[in-house]
C-alpha positions in Angstrom: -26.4 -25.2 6.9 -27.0 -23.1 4.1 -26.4 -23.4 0.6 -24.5 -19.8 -1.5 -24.7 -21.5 -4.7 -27.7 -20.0 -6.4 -30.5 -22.9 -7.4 -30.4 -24.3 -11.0 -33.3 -22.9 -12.6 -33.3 -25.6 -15.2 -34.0 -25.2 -18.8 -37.4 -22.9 -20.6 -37.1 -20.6 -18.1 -36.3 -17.7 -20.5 -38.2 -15.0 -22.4 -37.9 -17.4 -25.8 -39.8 -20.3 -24.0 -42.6 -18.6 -22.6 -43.5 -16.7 -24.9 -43.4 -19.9 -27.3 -44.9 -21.9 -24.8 -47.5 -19.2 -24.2 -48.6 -18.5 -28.3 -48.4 -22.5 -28.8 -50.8 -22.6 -25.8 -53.1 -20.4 -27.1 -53.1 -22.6 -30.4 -54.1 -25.6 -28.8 -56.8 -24.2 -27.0 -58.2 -22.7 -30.0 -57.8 -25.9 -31.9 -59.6 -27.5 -29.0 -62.7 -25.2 -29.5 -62.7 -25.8 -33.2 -62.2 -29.1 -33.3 -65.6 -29.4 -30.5 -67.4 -26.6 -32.5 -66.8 -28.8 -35.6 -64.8 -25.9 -37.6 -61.9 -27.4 -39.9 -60.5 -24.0 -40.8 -60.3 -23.0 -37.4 -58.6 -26.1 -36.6 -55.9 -25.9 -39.6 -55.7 -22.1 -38.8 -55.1 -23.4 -34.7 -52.6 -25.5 -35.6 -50.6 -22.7 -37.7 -50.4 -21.0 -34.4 -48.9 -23.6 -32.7 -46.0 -23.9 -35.8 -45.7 -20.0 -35.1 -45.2 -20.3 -31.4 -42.5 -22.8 -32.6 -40.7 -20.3 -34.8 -41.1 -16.9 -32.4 -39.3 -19.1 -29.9 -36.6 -20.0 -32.1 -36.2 -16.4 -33.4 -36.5 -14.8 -30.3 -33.8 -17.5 -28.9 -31.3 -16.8 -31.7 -31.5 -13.5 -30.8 -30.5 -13.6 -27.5 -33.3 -14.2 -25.6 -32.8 -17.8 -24.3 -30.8 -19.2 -21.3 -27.8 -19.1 -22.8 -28.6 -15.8 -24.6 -26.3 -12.4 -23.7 -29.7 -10.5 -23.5 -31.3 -13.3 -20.8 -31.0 -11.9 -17.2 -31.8 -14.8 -15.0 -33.7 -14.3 -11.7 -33.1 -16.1 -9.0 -35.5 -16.6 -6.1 -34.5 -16.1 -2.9 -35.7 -18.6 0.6 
């Protein structure tokens, strides 16, 4: 029997998310090789990344970008 409905993608799957989840990503592992290399700028500076991927997301979801957003075009994968 087969199913019309299209599948519930959930939620973060949107332009906003992974482009947050993707800079705040980047932050941690950048933090991570600071904080080994023993580099306390690098880690403060890592962790500003991470509050930026925070904000970028936020912006970019405001601006229509997220699931609910007019400008988000969700793709749904087909069987």
């Amino acid at each position: 029997m087969s199913n019309t409905e299209p599948a519930e993608l959930g939620e973060g799957h949107s332009p906003a998310a992974w482009t947050a989840v993707v800079i705040m990503l980047i932050g941690f592992a950048a933090g991570t090789l600071f904080f080994w290399f023993d580099v306390p700028a690098g880690v403060w500076a890592s962790a500003a990344v991470v509050v930026v991927g925070l904000i970028v997301g936020a912006v970019m979801a405001k601006a229509g970008y997220g699931v609910n957003g007019p400008k988000f075009v969700p793709k749904h994968h087909s069987e």
